[in-house]
Steps between C-alpha positions, in 0.01 A plus 500: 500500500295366192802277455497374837113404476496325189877327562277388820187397357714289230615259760289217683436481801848286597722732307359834700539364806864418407557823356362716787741293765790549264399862474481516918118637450162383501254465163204713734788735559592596153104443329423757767782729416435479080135587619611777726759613303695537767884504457754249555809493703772490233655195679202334463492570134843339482402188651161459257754578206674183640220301561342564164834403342441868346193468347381838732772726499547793762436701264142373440446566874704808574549774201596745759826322627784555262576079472762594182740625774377247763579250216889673433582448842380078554751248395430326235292109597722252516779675521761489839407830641119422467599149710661689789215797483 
């Protein structure tokens, strides 16, 4: 979650607000979760992957999901099963 903060607190103003709608979250909502430390839904740690163009992995917000065989399974990006998914 220390990733999460400081991938957060790297961006301006413009580019959070961009990343948080991308992500389908708010920036109160996740500050108040890294505070908490409350845990994330894994599909929302997929979608701030995305958003952060993988500078926070799920990883860095979920060590207890096992993302290595989550990561097997997922089509490659850009490829045509990843299109029709």
């Amino acid at each position: 979650m220390e990733k999460l903060l400081a991938y957060l607190n790297s961006l301006t103003k413009e580019a959070r607000v961009d990343f948080v709608m991308r992500a389908g979250t708010t920036e109160g909502y996740l500050r108040k979760a890294v505070s908490a430390r409350a845990t994330l839904s894994e599909g929302l740690c997929i979608r701030l992957e995305r958003a952060s163009a993988r500078a926070v992995l799920c990883e860095d917000l979920r060590a207890d999901v096992d993302w290595a065989h989550t990561r097997n399974l997922m089509p490659p990006s850009g490829s045509a099963e990843a299109a029709h998914a």
